[in-house]
TORLOSE-83954 format. One line per 8 residues: their letters; for each residue x, y, z of N, C-alpha, C. Coordinates in steps of 0.05 Angstrom, whole numbers, always signed. Atoms other than C-alpha are relative to their C-alpha. Last residue first. Layout:
A = X/Y/Z/X/Y/Z/X/Y/Z | ...
This chain:
XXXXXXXX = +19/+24/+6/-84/-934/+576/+9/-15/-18 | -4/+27/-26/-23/-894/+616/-22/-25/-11 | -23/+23/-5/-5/-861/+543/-1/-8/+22 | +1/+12/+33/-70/-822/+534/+19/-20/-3 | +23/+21/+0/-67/-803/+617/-3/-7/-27 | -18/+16/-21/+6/-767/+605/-24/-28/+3 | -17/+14/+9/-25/-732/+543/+2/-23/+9 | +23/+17/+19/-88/-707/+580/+18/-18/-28
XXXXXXXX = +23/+16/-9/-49/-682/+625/-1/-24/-10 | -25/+14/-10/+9/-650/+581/-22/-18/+14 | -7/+19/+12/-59/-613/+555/+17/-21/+3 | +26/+10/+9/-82/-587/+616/+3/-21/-22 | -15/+23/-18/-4/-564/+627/-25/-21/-4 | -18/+11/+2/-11/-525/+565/+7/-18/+16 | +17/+16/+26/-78/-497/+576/+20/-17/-5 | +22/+16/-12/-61/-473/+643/+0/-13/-21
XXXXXXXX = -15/+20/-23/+5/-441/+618/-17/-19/+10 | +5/+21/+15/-31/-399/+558/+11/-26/+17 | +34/-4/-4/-31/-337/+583/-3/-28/+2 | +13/+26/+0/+49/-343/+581/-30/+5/+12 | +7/+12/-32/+64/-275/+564/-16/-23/+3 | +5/-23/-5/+118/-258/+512/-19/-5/+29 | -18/+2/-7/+118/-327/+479/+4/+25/+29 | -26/+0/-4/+65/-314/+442/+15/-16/+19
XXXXXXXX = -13/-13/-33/+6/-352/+430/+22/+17/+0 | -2/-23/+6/-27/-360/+352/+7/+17/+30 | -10/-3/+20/-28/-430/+347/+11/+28/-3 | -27/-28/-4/-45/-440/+417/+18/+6/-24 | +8/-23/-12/-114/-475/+391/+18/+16/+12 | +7/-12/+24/-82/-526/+345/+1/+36/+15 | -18/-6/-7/-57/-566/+411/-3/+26/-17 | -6/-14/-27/-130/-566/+432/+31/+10/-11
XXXXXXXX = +15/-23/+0/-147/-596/+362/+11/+19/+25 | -10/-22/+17/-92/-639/+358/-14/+18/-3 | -20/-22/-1/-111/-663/+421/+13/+14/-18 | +18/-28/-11/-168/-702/+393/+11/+23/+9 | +3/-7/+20/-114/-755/+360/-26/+26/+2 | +21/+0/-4/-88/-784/+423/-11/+22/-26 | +26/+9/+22/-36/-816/+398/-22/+12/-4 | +24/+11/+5/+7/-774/+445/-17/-8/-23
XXXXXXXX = +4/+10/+19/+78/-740/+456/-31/-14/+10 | +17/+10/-16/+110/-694/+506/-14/-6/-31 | +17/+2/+24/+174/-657/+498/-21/-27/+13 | +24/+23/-14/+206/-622/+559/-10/-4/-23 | +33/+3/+2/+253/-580/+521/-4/-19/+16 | +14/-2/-19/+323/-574/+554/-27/+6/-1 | +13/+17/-26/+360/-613/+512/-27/+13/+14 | -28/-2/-28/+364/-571/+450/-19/-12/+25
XXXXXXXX = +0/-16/-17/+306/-591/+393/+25/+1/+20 | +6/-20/+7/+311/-636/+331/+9/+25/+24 | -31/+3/+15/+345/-703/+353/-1/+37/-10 | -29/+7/-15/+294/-702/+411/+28/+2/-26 | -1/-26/-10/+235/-678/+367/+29/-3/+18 | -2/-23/+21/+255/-742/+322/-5/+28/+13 | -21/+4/+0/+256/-786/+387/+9/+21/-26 | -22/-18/-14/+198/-770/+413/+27/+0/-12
XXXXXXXX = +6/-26/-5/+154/-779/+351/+13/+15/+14 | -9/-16/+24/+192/-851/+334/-11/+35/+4 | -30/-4/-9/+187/-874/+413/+13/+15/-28 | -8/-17/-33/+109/-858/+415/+30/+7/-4 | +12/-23/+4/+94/-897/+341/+10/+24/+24 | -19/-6/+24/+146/-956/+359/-10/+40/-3 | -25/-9/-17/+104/-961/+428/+26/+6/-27 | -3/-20/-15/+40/-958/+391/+20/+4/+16
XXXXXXXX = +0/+7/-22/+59/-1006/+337/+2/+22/+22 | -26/-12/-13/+42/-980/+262/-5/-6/+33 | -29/+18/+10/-2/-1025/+230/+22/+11/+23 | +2/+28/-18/-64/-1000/+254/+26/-13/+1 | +19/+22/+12/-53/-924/+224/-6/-31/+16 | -6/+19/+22/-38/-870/+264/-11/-20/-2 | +19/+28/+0/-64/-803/+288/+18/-20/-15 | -3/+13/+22/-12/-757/+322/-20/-20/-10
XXXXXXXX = +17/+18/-6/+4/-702/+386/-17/-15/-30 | +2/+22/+33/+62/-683/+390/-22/-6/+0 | +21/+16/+0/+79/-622/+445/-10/-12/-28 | +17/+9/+20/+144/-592/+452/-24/-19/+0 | +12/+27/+10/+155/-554/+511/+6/-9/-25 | -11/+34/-4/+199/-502/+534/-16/-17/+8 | -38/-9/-1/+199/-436/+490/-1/-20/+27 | +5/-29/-15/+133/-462/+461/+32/+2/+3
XXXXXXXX = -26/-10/+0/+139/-515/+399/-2/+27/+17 | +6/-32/-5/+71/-541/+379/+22/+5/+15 | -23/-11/-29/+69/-606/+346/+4/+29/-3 | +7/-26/-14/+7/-637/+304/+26/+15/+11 | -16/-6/-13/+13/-700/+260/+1/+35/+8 | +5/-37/-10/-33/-735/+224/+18/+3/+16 | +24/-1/+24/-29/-815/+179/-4/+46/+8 | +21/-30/-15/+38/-834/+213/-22/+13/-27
XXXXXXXX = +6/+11/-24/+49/-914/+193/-14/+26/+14 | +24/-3/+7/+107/-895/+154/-21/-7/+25 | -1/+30/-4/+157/-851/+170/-24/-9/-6 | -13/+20/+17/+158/-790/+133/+5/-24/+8 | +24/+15/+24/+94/-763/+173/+23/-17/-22 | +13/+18/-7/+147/-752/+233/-14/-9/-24 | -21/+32/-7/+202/-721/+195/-13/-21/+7 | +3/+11/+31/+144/-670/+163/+19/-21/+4
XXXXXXXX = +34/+11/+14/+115/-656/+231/+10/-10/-26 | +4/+32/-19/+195/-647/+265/-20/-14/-3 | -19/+18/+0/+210/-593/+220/-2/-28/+9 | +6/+8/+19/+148/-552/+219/+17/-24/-6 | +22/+10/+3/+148/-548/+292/+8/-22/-25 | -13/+17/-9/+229/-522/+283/-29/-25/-1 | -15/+11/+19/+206/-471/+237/+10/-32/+1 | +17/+20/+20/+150/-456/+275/+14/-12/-19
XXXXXXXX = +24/+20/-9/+184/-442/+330/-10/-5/-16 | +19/-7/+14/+257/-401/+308/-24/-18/-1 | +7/+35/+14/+298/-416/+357/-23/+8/-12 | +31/+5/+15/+338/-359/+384/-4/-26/-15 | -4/+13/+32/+400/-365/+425/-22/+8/-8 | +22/+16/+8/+404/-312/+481/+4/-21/-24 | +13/-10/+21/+471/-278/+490/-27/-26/+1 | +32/+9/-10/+501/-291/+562/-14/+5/-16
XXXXXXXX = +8/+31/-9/+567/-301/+527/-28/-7/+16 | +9/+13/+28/+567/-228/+484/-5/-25/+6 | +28/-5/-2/+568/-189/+547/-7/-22/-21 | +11/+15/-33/+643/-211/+565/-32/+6/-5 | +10/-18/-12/+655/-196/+486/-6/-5/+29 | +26/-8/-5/+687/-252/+451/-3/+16/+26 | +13/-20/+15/+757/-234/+426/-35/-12/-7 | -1/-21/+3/+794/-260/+475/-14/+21/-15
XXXXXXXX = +19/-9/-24/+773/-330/+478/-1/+32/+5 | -17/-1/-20/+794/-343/+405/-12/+14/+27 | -11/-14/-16/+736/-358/+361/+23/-4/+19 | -27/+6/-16/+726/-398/+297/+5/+30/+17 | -13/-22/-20/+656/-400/+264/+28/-11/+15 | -27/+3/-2/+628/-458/+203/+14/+26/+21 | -5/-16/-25/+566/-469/+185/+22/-5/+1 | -2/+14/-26/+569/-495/+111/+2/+21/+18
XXXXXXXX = -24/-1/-8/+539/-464/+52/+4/-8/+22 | -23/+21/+5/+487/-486/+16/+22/+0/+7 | +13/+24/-16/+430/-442/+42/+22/-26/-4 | +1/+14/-22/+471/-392/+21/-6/-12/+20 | -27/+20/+1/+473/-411/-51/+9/+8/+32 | +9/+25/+0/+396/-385/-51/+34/-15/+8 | -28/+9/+17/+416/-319/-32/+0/-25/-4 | -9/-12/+26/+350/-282/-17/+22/+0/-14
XXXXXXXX = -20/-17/+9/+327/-335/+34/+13/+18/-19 | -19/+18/+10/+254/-352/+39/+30/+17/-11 | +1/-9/+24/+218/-330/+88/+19/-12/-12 | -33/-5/-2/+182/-369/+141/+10/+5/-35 | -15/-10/-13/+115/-357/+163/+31/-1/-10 | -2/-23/+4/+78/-378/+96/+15/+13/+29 | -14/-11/+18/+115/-442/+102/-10/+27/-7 | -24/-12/-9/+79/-455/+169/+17/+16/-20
XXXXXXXX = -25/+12/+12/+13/-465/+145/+17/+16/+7 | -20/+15/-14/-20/-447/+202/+7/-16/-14 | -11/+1/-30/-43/-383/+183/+16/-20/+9 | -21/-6/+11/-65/-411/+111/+25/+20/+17 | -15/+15/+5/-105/-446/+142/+23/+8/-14 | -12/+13/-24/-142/-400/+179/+17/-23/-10 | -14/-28/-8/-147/-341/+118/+14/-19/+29 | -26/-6/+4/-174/-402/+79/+18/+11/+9
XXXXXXXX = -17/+40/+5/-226/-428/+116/+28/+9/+0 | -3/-1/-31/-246/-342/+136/+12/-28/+0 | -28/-14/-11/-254/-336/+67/+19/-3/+24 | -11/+4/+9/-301/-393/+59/+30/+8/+4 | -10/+19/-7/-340/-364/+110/+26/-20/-3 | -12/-8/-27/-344/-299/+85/+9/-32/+12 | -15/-17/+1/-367/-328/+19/+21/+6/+24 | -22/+19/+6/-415/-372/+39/+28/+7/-2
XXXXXXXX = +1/+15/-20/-477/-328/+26/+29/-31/+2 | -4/+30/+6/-450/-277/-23/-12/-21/+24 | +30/+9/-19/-465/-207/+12/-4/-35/+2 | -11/+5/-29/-394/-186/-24/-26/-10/+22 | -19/+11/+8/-424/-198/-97/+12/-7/+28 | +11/+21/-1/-487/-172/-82/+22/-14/+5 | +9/+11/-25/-456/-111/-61/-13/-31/-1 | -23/+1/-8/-415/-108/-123/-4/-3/+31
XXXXXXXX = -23/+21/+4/-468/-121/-167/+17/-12/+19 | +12/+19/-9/-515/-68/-136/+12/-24/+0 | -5/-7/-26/-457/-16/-145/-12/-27/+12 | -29/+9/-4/-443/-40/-216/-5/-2/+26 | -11/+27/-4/-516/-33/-227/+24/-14/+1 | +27/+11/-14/-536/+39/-198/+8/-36/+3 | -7/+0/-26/-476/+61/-229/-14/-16/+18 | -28/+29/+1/-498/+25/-295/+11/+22/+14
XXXXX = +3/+29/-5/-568/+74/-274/+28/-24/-8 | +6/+5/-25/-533/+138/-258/-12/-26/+0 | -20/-6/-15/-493/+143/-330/-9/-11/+39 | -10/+23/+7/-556/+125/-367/+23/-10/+23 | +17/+21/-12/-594/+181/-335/+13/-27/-3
């Protein structure tokens, strides 16, 4: 009898426990932020000394592959995101910073402080994704500090099939009109 009742109250416990009011919610905070922290996307090398080593390749024309020159590059997106949000917030003057990195946009979108001059603010955001990215992004920048929500929302797009093309030009929009006022 003993045995079936502290079953009885572990079990009750343990449903109480998961019934929590708040709980789920909570979880659900963390499980989304910790999504679009980037650093949990990217791993970390298992030779630390070669992160320290220089690039460095030497080919002779002969001995690349005739298939091997139409090779794709890859660009790793959130890496590059993450790159260009922590360059921007190191100036001063940027208070938030958003950018979303498809396979050809970048989109910025940033709150800043009073100080900082909205044409400084604009030309420092593009110009750091511009030193970052290969030419042929379209990059696209805005103060407008509501769009980081919208930009937020293709956090989890592929690549694979642009679903997401309306929403992306929608935003570019609502960019383009944020910097005509």
């Amino acid at each position: 009898m003993k045995k079936s009742w502290a079953s009885t109250a572990i079990l009750s416990l343990a449903l109480l426990g998961a019934c929590a009011p708040g709980d789920n919610a909570a979880n659900d905070q963390e499980e989304i932020a910790d999504e679009l922290d980037p650093n949990t996307q990217m791993e970390g090398n298992a030779d630390p000394e070669l992160d320290e080593r220089l690039g460095f390749v030497h080919y002779q024309r002969d001995e690349l592959d005739r298939n091997d020159q139409n090779r794709e590059i890859d660009i790793n997106r959130p890496e590059m995101a993450d790159m260009i949000t922590r360059t921007i917030l190191q100036s001063e003057g940027f208070e938030q910073v958003a950018t979303l990195v498809t396979d050809q946009e970048v989109l910025i979108a940033y709150e800043k402080n009073d100080v900082l001059d909205d044409t400084v603010a604009e030309d420092t955001a593009t110009r750091t994704a511009e030193s970052v990215m290969p030419r042929y992004f379209d990059i696209h920048v805005s103060s407008d500090k509501g769009l980081i929500d919208d930009i937020q929302s293709l956090h989890n797009s592929t690549t694979q099939n642009r679903n997401f093309d309306n929403t992306i030009d929608q935003i570019i929009r609502e960019m383009d009109k944020s910097n005509a006022e």
